[in-house]
C-alpha positions, 0 to 999 in steps of 0.5 A, a space after each residue: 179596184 185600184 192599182 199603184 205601180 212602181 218601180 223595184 231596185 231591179 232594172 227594167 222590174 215593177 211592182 204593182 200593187 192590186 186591190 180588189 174590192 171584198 165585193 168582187 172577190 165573194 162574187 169570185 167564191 161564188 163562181 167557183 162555188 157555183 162551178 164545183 158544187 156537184 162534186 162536194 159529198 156532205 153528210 145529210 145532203 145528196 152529194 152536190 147540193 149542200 149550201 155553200 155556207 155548209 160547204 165552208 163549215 165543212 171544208 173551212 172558208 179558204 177552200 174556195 180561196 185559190 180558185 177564187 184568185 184564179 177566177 178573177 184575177 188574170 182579167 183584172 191583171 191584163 186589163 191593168 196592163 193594157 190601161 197602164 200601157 205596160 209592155 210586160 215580158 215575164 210571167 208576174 211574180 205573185 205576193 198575196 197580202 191579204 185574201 179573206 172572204 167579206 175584204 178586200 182582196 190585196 196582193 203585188 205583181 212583180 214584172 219585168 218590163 221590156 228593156 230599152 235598146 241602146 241601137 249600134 250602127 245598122 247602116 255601113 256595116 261590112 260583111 263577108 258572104 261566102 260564094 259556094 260554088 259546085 264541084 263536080 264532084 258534088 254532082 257526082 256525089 248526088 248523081 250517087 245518092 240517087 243510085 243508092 235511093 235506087 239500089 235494091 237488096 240481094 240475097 247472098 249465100 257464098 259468102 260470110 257477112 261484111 260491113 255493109 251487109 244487112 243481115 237478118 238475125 234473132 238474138 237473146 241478151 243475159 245479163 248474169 245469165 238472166 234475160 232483161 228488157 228489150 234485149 231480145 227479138 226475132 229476125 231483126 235487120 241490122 246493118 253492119 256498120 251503123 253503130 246502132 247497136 252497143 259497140 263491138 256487138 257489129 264487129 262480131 257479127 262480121 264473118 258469121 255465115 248463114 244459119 250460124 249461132 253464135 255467142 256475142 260478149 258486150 259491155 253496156 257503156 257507162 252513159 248508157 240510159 238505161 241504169 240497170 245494163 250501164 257498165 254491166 258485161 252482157 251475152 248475146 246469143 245470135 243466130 244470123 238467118 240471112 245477109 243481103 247486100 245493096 246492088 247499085 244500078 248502072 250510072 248511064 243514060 238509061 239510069 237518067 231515063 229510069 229516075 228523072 225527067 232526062 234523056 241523058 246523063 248529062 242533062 241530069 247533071 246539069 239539072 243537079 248542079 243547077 237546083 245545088 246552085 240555088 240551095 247554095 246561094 241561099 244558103 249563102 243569103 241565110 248566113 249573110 242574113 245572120 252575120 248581119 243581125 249578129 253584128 248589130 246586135 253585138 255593137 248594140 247594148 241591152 240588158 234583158 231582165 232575167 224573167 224575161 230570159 226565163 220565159 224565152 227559156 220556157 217557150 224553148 222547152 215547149 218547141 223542144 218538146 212538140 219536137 220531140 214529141 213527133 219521134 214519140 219521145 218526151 225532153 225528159 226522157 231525151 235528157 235521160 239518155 244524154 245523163 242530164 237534169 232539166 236544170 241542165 238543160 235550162 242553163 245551158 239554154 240560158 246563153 242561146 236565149 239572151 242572144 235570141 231575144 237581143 237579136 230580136 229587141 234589136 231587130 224591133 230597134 231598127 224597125 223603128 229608127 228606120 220608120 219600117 211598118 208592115 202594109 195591109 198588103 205585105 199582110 194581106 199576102 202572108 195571111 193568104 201563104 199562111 191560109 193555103 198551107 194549112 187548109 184554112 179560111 183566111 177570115 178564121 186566121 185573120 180573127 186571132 189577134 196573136 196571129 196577127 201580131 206574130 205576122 206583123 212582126 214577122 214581116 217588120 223583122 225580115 224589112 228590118 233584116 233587108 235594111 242592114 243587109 242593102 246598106 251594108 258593104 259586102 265582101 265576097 269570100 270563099 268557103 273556109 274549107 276552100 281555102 284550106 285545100 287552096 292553101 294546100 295546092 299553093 304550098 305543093 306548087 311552091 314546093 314543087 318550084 323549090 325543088 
């Protein structure tokens, strides 16, 4: 086998040219052959032990060609790419020339390689880090919350239904009088208020009592998913069956006893505010972090070839998608609800991908001005964090090399991160929001003054 590489007109781009001895490639027939003669069914023969030479007459010589490529030319490939020392960032870009059973085998891979970072400055930068401090409204809120985690539901019967009752209904929806899927059920809960419904369906249940039947006129919207109800006027024929509404517990120390550790109101308070301090400070470490990434990255130049990008792109989807996959829906079917095309969604991905992997290439730039490295033991400890999390033995994780490398590179970015952030002169600032209302107290101070 012999490989030539070179560079194309495009920046950051190569081209390498394989070819393969004719020997290597017949043997690759062979293989595939070998893998898939039980399922070939030839006149004269019982079925999976035709000859390959009969096989071929049959089918014809390029049956066994593509599968042939497939079975030996990604080894081939990355051992070309590990023995030129390339650092490829692209899936290759196939061109096969020349691939006949009995010659050699000849084809071009086109690349892109990873780009060279021109590096900004990283050291000295100035930063701001917004100081989030805690209200005591903020602890009231959460104080709040708690109750409302610890309401229970009423049933009422005096009254008719209100935003924020929960009622109990059956409904059948029509559509020029025919029913249509997914527009009926029976003793569904809907909260007033929600928004879960279609608009205006909530507002007309409002003021419905018990046992009351009613007819509910709708329009579907027009961006609504499902193309055959988008923009159509529909009828939905109600029954409310029950309203219950939430009733709150009584905020004292007993209602501290009954959902905390505390004896008092007070103490839990206090505890709140505290556990809301330290989310705020990280919080606060979070986006200095960013800012600080971000700055360099900006005063640094790169140009990111586009397989590159497209290949971010690709892992995005593949993210977005397992996440999705967990609400039982897949990325189409969730483009189909926003009235958008999978070409949308990779454009509008193209922008968030250039500025990950710049942030990323320059993060690697600043590991290795700097000299950072990450120990065996930084390593050690991840990989135990890691073992411990998902129930596994540290020797079966430390044997994926890609693991590995992920850790490796994870712990270098967060010291490289570290670096930026110790050298930086940073300026503590109060949240924008705080300022408004600051702003605000001044301006009704110095009228007051006026006056």
């Amino acid at each position: 086998m012999s490989v030539k590489v070179e560079k194309t007109e495009n920046k950051n781009e190569l081209k390498l040219e394989f070819t393969i001895e004719s020997k290597v490639f017949d043997e690759g027939i062979k293989k595939v052959f070998n893998k898939n003669a039980k399922y070939f069914n030839i006149p004269g023969f019982r079925k999976g032990k035709a000859p390959m030479n009969i096989v071929e007459k049959y089918y014809g010589d390029e049956i066994f060609y593509e599968d042939a490529f497939n079975e030996i030319v990604p080894e081939i490939y990355d051992e070309a790419v590990e023995s030129e020392k390339l650092e490829v960032v692209s899936r290759p870009q196939i061109d096969i020339s020349q691939m006949e059973k009995g010659k050699d085998l000849i084809f071009t891979a086109v690349v892109a390689i990873k780009p060279e970072v021109k590096l900004g400055k990283y050291k000295g930068i100035s930063l701001e880090k917004v100081e989030y401090k805690v209200t005591d409204k903020e602890v009231e809120e959460e104080v709040n919350k708690m109750a409302e985690r610890n309401s229970r539901m009423i049933t009422v019967e005096d009254r008719a239904a209100k935003m924020g009752d929960t009622t109990v209904i059956d409904f059948v929806g029509t559509v020029d009088g025919v029913e249509f899927e997914g527009g009926k059920a029976e003793n569904h809960e809907l909260e007033l208020g929600s928004n879960t419904f279609i608009p205006g369906f909530e507002d007309q249940v409002v003021g419905m009592k018990t046992e009351e039947v009613k007819d509910i006129n709708v329009k579907f919207p027009e961006e609504y998913f499902s193309k055959d109800l988008a923009g159509k006027d529909a009828i939905f024929k109600v029954t409310l069956h029950e309203i219950k509404t939430k009733e709150l517990p009584k905020i004292d120390d007993e209602f501290a006893k009954d959902v905390s550790e505390f004896d008092t109101l007070k103490e839990l308070k206090a505890d709140l505010k505290t556990k809301k301090e330290k989310q705020n400070e990280e919080k606060a470490k979070t986006e200095l972090e960013e800012k600080a990434v971000k700055a360099v990255a900006e005063d640094s130049e790169v140009d990111i070839p586009t397989g590159m990008v497209e290949l971010e792109i690709d892992n995005m989807e593949q993210d977005m998608n397992r996440r999705l996959s967990y609400q039982g829906i897949t990325l189409e079917q969730y483009l189909q609800m926003l009235g958008k095309t999978k070409a949308d969604y990779r454009k509008e991905s193209e922008e968030p991908a250039k500025e990950s992997l710049k942030m990323r290439l320059v993060l690697e730039a600043v590991c290795k001005d700097a000299k950072i490295e990450a120990s065996e033991k930084e390593v050690s400890e991840k990989l135990k964090e890691l073992a411990t999390s998902y129930g596994r033995k540290e020797e079966d994780l430390k044997n994926n090399e890609d693991l590995m490398e992920h850790i490796k590179a994870n712990i270098k970015s967060e010291k490289a991160i570290k670096e930026i952030v110790d050298n930086a002169k940073i300026k503590t600032v109060e949240p924008k929001e705080e300022k408004k209302e600051a702003s605000k107290t001044d301006e009704k101070k110095s009228t007051k003054k006026s006056k």
